[in-house]
VEXDREN-2710 file (C-alpha; in Angstrom, 1 decimal):
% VEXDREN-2710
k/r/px/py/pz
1/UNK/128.9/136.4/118.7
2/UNK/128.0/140.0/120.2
3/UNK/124.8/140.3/117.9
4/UNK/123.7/136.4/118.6
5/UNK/123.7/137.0/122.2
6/UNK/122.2/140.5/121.4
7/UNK/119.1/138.5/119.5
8/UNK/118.8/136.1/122.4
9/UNK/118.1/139.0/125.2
10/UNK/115.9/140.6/122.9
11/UNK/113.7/137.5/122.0
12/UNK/113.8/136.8/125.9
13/UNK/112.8/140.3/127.1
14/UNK/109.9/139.7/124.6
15/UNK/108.6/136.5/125.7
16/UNK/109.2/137.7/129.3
17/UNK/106.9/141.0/128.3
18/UNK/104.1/138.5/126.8
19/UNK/104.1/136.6/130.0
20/UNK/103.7/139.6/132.1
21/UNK/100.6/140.4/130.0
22/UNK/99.4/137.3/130.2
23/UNK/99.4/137.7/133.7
24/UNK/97.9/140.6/133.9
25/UNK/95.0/139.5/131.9
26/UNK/94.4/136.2/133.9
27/UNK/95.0/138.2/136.9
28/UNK/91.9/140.8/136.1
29/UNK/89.8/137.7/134.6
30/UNK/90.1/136.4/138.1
31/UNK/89.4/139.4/140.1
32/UNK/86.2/140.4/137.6
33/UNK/85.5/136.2/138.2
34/UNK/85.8/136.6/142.2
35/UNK/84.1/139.8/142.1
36/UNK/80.9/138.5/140.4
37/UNK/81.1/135.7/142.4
38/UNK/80.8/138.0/146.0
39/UNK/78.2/140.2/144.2
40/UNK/76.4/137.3/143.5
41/UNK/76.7/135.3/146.8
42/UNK/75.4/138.5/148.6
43/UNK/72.2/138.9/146.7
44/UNK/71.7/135.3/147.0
45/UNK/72.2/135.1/150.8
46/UNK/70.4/138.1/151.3
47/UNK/67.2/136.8/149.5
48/UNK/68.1/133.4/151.6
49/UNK/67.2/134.7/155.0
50/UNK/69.2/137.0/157.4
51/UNK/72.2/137.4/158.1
52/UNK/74.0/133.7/160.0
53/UNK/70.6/131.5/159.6
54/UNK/71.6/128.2/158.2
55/UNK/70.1/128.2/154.7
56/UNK/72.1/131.6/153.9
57/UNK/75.4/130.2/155.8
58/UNK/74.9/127.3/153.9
59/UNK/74.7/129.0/150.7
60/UNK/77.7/131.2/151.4
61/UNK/79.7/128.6/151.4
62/UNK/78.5/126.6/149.0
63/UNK/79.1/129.0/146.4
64/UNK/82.6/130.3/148.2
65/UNK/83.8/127.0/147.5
66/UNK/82.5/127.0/143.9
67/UNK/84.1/130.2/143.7
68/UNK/87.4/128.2/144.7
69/UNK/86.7/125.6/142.2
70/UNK/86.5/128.1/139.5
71/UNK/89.7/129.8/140.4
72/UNK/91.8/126.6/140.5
73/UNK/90.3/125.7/136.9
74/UNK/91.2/128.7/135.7
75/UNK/94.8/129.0/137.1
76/UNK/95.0/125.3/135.4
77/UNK/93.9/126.3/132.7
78/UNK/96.4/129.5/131.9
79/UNK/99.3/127.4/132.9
80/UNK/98.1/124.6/130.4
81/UNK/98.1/127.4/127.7
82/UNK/101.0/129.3/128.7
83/UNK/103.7/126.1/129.6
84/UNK/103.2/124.8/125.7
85/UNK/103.1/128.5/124.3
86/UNK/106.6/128.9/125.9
87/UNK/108.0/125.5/124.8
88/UNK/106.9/126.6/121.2
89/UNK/108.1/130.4/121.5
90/UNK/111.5/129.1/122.9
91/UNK/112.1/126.2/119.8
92/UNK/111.1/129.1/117.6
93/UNK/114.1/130.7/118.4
94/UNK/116.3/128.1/118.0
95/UNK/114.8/127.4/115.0
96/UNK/115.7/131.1/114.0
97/UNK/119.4/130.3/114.8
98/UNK/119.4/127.5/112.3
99/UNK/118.6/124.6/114.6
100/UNK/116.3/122.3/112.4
101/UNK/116.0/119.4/114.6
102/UNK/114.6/121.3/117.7
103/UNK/110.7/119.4/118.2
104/UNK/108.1/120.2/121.2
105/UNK/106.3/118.0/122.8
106/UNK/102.2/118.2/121.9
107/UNK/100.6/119.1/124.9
108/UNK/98.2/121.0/126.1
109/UNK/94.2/121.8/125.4
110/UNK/93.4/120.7/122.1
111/UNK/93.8/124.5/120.2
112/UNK/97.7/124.3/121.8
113/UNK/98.2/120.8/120.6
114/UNK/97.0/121.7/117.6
115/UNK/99.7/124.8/117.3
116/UNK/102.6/122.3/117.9
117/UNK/101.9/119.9/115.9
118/UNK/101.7/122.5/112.6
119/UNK/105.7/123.7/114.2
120/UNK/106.7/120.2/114.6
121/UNK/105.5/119.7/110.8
122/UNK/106.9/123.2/109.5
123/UNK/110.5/122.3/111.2
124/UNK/110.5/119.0/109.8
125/UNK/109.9/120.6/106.5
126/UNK/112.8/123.0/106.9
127/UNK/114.9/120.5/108.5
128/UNK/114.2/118.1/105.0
129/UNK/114.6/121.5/102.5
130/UNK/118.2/122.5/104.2
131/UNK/119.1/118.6/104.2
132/UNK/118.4/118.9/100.2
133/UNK/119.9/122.4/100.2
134/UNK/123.0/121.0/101.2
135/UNK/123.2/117.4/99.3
136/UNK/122.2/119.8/96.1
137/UNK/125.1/122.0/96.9
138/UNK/127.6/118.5/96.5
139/UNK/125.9/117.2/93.9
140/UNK/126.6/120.1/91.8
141/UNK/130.0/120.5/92.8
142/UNK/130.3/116.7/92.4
143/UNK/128.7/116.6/88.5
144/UNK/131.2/119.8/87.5
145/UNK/134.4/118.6/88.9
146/UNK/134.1/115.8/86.6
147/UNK/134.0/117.2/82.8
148/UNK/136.4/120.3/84.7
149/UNK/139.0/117.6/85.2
150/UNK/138.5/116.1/82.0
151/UNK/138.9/119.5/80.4
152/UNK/142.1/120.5/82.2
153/UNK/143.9/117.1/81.9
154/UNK/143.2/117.4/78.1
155/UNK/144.2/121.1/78.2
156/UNK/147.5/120.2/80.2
157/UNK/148.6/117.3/78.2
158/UNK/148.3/119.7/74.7
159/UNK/150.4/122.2/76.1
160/UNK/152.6/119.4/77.7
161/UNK/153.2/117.5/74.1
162/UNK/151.3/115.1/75.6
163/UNK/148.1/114.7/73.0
164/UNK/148.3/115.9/69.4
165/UNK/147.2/118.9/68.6
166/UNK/144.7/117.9/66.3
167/UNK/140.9/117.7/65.2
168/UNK/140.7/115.1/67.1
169/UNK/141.6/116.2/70.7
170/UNK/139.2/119.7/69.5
171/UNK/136.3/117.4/69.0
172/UNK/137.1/115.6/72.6
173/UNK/137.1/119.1/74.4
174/UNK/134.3/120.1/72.7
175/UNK/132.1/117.0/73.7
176/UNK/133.2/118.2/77.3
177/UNK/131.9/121.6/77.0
178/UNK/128.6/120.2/75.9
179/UNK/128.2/118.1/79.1
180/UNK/129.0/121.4/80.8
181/UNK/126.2/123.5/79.0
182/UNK/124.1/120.6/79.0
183/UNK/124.3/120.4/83.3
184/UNK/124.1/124.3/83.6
185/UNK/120.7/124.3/81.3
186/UNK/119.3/121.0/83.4
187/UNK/120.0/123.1/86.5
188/UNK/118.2/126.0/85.3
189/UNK/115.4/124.2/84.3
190/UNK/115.5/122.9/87.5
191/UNK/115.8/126.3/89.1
192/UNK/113.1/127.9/86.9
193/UNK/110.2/124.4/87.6
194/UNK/111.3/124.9/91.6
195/UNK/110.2/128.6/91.4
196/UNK/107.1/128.1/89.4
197/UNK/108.3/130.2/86.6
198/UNK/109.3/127.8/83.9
199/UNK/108.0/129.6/80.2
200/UNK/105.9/127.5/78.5
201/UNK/105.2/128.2/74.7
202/UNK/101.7/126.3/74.7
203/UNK/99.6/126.0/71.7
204/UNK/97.2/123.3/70.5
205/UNK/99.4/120.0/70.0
206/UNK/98.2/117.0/68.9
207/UNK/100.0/114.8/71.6
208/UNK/99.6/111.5/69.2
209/UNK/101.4/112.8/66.8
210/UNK/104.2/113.8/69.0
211/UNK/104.7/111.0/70.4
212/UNK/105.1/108.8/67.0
213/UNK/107.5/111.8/65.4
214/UNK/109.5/110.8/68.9
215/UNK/109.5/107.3/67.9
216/UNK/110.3/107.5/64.5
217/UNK/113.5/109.7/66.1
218/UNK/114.2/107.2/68.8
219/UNK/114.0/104.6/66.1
220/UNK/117.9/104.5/65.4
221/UNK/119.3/104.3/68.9
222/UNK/116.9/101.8/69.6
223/UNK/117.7/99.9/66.8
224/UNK/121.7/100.4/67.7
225/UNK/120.8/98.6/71.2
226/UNK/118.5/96.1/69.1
227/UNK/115.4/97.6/71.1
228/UNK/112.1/97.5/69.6
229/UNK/110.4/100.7/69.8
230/UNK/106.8/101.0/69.3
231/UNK/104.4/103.6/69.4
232/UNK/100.5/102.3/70.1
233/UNK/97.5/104.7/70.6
234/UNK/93.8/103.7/71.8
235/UNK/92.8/107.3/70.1
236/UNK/93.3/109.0/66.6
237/UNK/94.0/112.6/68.2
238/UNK/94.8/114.0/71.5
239/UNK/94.8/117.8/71.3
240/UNK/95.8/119.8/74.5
241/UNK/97.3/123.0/74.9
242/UNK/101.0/122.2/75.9
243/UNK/104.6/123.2/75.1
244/UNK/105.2/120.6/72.4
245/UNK/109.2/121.5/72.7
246/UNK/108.9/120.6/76.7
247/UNK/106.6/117.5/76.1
248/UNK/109.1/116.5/73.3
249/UNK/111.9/116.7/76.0
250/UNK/110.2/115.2/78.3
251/UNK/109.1/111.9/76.0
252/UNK/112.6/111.6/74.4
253/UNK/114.2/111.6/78.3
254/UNK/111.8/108.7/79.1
255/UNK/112.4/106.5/76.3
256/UNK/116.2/107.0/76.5
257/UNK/116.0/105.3/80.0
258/UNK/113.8/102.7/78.7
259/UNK/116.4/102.0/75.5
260/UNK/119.4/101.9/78.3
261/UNK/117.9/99.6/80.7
262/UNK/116.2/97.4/78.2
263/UNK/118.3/93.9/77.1
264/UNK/118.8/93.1/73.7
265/UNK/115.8/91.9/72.1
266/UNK/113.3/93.5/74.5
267/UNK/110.7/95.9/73.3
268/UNK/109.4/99.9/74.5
269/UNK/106.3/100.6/73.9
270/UNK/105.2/104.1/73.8
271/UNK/101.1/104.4/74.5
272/UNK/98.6/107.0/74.4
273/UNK/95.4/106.9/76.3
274/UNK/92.6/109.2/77.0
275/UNK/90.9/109.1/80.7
276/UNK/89.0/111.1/82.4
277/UNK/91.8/113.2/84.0
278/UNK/93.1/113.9/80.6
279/UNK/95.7/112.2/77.7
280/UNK/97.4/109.5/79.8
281/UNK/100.9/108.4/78.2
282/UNK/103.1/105.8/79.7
283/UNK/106.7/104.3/78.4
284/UNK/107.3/100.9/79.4
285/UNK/109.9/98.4/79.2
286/UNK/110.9/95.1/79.9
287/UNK/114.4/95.2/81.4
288/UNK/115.8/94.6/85.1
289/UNK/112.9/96.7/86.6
290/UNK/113.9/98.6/90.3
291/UNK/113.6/97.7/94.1
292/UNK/111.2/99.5/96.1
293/UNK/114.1/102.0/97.5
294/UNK/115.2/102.6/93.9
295/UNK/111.8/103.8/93.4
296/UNK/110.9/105.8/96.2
297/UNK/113.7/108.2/94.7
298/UNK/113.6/108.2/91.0
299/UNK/112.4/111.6/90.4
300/UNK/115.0/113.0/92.8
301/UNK/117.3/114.9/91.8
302/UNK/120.8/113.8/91.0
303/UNK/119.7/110.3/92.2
304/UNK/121.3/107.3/89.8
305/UNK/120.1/104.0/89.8
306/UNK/122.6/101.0/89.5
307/UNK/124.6/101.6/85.4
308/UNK/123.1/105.3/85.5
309/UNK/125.3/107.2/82.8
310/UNK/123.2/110.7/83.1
311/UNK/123.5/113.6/85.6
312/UNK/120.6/112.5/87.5
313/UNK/118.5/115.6/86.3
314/UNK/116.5/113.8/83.6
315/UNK/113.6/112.8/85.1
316/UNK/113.6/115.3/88.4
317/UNK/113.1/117.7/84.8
318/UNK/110.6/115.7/83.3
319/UNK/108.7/115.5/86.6
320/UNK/108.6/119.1/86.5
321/UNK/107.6/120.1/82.8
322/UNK/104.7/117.9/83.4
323/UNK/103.9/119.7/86.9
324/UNK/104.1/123.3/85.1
325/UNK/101.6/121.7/82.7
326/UNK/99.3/120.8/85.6
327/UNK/99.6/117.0/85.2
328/UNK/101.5/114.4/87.4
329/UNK/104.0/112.0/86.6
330/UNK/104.7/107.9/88.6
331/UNK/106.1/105.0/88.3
332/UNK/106.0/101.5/89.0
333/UNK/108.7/98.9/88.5
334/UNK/109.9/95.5/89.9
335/UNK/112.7/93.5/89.7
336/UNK/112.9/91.5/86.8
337/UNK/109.8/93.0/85.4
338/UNK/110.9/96.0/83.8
339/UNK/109.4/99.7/84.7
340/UNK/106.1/101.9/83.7
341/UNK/106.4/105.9/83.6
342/UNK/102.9/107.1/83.0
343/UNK/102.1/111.1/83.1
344/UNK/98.7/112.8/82.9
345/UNK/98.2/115.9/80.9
346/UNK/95.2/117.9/80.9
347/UNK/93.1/118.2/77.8
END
């Protein structure tokens, strides 16, 4: 408590210490202003006639009162540039003691206006990262506690007599341990695509190819759901310099959502195109499609749809394989008229 109030007289001193020289600079702005202003007034009533005829009176004060003029606009103006400056220097600090939500008003000449509205936009965006900080923080917690639990009732009930202690019940835990390892790599995949640093082994992949070896592996669970899975291609190659592994990953995750949420009977179709951002390759299948809210967040992180049996991780990882490749990734669903993934890699 000592040190925050310690941090707020020092931030105050400081602002009071810019304000003093800001007053001291529109103070000897003035006084150079004023003095000109005499200098000038002199000559020019001096070249005007002698000293108390009318045209030099007349001129005297003519330029006395633009001289007044000038002043006022220039004491309007330092308070319209130092009123704002405050308001931002004071949400600053709040901002610095953790207060997200602080905002200031845009006002001011346009350069000031201009200043506020890049703070309003840079707390927003800190205000939105500590809000995903925080719901990443229980998500995590949330995805753990579940296989943990699983884990320690198991454990209990074998020392307890409870379960046999057989191949069985080994096989169970081990299936637990999996999901474990499987969450801690998603969220250092995660982790590593956030940071930018996400290795990529690239080398000359023939992305058609890839994507029917994908099929021809997808073929059984597709066939377990009776899902047709088909693989189509408007060209004979598509060579581009990518991580076959993380493209592999990434085509596999999308065409197990499109086998989950498809109906029995319906077909996914895997297609490769060429454009003139690069290879285009969409999944698409025909099952209950998504609302519009549904869709906003698919690519968030932990975010489930309705019968979601994943962590949540799959695509927010598959959105950012195909970043670190320099492509994109979207979507665009329906209700009742199933859901397109496309991504763009470059050639």
């Amino acid at each position: 408590m000592i040190h925050h109030r310690h941090f707020e007289l020092r931030a105050d001193r400081a602002r009071l210490r810019f304000f003093r020289r800001v007053a001291l600079v529109a103070v000897v702005v003035l006084a150079l202003a004023v003095f000109g202003f005499i200098t000038v007034v002199l000559s020019i009533t001096g070249r005007a006639g002698p000293s108390g005829s009318w045209p030099s009176t007349a001129i005297a004060v003519l330029l006395m009162i633009g001289v007044g003029l000038v002043m006022v606009a220039l004491v309007r103006k330092a308070r319209g540039f130092a009123w704002p400056l405050g308001a931002v220097m004071e949400a600053a600090d709040r901002v610095a003691e953790g207060d997200y939500g602080v905002r200031v008003n845009e006002s001011g000449p346009p350069p000031i206006r201009a200043l506020t509205r890049s703070f309003n936009t840079m707390t927003a965006r800190l205000q939105s990262a500590d809000r995903v900080r925080r719901d990443l923080m229980a998500d995590v917690a949330h995805e753990l506690r579940t296989p943990l639990s699983v884990l320690q009732g198991r454990l209990e009930g074998l020392l307890d007599g409870v379960y046999a202690r057989d191949d069985r019940q080994v096989s169970q835990l081990l299936d637990e341990t999996r999901v474990l390892s499987r969450l801690v790599e998603d969220l250092r995949t995660l982790a590593l695509s956030d940071a930018g640093a996400l290795p990529l082994e690239r080398e000359p992949t023939d992305i058609v190819s890839l994507a029917r070896d994908v099929a021809d592996t997808m073929g059984p669970e597709a066939a377990r759901s009776s899902v047709v899975l088909q693989a189509n291609a408007s060209i004979n190659n598509a060579v581009a310099d990518v991580d076959p592994l993380r493209i592999r990953e990434v085509l596999t995750n999308l065409v197990t959502n499109a086998i989950r949420h498809s109906p029995a009977g319906a077909a996914v179709t895997l297609t490769i195109a060429a454009d003139a951002a690069g290879i285009v390759v969409t999944v698409a299948d025909s099952g209950e499609g998504m609302t519009p809210e549904t869709l906003a967040r698919l690519f968030d992180r932990f975010h489930k749809g309705p019968g979601s049996r994943g962590s949540g991780l799959g695509l927010a990882i598959a959105k950012g394989i195909v970043a670190a490749h320099g492509g994109n990734i979207t979507a665009s669903s329906a209700p009742g008229r199933g859901t397109e993934v496309t991504f763009t890699l470059p050639r």
